[in-house]
C-alpha atoms as a printed R data frame, in Angstrom:
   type eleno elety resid chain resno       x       y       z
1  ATOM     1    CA   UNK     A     1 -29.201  -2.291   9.487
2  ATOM     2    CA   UNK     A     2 -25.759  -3.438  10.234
3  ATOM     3    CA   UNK     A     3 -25.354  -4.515   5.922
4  ATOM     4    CA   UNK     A     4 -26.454  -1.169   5.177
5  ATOM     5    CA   UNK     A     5 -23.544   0.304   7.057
6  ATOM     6    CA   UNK     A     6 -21.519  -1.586   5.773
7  ATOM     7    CA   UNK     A     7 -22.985  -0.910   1.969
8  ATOM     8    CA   UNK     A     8 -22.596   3.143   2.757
9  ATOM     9    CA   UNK     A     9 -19.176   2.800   4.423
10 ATOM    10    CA   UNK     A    10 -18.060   0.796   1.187
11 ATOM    11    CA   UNK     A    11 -20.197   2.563  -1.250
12 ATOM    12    CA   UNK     A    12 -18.256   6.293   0.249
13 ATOM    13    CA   UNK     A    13 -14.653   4.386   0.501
14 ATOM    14    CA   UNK     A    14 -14.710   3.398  -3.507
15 ATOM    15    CA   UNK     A    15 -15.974   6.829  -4.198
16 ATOM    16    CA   UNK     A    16 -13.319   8.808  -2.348
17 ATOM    17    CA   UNK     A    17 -10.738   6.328  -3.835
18 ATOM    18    CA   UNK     A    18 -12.001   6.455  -7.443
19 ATOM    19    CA   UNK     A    19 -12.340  10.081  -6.761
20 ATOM    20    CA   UNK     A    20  -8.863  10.841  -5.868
21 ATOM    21    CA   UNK     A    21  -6.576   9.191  -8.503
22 ATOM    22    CA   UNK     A    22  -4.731  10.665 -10.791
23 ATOM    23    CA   UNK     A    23  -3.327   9.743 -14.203
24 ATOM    24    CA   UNK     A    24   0.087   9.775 -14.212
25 ATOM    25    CA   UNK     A    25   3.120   7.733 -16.132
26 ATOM    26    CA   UNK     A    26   4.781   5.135 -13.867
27 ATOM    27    CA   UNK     A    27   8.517   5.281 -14.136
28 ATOM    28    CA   UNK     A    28  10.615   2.417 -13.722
29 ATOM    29    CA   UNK     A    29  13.694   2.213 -11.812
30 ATOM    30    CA   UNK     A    30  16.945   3.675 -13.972
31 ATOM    31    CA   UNK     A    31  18.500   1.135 -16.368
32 ATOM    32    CA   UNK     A    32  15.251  -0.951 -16.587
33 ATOM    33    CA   UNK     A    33  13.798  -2.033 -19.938
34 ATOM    34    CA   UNK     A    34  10.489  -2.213 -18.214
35 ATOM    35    CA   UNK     A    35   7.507  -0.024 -20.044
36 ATOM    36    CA   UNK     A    36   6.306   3.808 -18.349
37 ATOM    37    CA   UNK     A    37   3.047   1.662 -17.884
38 ATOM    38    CA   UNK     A    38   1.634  -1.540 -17.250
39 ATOM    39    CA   UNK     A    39  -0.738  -3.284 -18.925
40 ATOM    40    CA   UNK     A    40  -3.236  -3.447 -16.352
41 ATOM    41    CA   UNK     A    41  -5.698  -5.634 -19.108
42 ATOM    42    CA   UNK     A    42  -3.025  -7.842 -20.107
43 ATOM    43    CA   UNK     A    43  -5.663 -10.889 -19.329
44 ATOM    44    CA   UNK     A    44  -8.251  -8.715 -21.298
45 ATOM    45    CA   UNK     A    45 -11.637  -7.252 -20.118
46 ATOM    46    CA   UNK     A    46 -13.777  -9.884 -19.064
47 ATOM    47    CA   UNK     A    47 -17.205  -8.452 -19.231
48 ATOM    48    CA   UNK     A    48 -16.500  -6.276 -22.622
49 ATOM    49    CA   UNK     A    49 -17.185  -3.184 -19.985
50 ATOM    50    CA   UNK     A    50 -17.364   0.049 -22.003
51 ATOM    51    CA   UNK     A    51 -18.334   4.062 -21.859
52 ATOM    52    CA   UNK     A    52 -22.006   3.665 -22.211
53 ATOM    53    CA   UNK     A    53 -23.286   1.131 -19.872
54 ATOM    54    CA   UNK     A    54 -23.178   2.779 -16.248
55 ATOM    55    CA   UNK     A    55 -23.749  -0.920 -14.942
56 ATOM    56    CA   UNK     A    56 -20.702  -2.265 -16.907
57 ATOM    57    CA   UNK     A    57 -18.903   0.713 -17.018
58 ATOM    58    CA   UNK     A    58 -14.771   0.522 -17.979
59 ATOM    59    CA   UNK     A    59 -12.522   2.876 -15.849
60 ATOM    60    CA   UNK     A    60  -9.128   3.492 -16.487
61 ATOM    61    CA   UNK     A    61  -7.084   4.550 -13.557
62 ATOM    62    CA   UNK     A    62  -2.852   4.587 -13.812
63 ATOM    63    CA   UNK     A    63  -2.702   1.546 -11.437
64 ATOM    64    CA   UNK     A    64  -5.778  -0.614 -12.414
65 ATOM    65    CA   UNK     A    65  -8.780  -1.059 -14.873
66 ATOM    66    CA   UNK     A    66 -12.099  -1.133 -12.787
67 ATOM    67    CA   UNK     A    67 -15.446  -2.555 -14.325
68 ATOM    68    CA   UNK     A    68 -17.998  -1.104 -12.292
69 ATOM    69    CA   UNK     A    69 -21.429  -1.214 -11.453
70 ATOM    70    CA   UNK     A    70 -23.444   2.241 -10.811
71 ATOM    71    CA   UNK     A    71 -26.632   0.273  -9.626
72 ATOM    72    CA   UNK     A    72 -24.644  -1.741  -7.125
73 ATOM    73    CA   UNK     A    73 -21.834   0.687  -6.465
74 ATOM    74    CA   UNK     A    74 -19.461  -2.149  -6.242
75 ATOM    75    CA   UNK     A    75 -17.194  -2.933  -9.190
76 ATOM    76    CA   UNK     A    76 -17.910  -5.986 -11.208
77 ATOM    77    CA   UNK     A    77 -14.083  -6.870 -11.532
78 ATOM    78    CA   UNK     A    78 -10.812  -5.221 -10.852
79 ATOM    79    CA   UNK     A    79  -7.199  -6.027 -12.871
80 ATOM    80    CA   UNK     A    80  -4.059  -5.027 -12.378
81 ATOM    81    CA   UNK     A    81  -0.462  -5.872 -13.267
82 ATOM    82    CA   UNK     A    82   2.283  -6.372 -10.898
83 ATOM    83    CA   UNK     A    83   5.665  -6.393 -12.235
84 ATOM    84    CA   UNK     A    84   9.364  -5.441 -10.623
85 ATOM    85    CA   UNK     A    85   9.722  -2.364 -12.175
86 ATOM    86    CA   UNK     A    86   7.123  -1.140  -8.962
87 ATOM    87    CA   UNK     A    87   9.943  -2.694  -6.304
């Protein structure tokens, strides 16, 4: 009962979150050479996640690429890219 909690607490917590982002352009600080945007799949997408498979599904969000799994409701695999122009 207790992992079932835990799956709805998580399960509710990704959804708000996933819910609530918005695309926007990342600006860097003045006088950097740094891009408006990361490249959060610099490393590439490992699972080849796309648009049609809801349990290897690609989302694009302005601060990371998610890979998720509808069936689970956990993502497979999360990137992101860190850089200074976020400092």
């Amino acid at each position: 009962m207790n992992s079932f909690r835990i799956a709805i607490a998580s399960t509710l917590f990704l959804a708000i979150t996933l819910t609530n982002c918005k695309r926007t352009n990342v600006t860097p600080n003045p006088g950097s050479s740094a891009p408006t945007r990361d490249n959060n799949l610099a490393m590439g997408n490992p699972s080849n996640a796309g648009t049609t498979d809801p349990n290897n599904f690609l989302m694009d969000k302005v601060l990371y690429y998610v890979g998720y799994n509808a069936s689970r409701a956990t993502p497979n695999w999360v990137s992101w890219h860190l850089s200074k122009a976020w400092k």
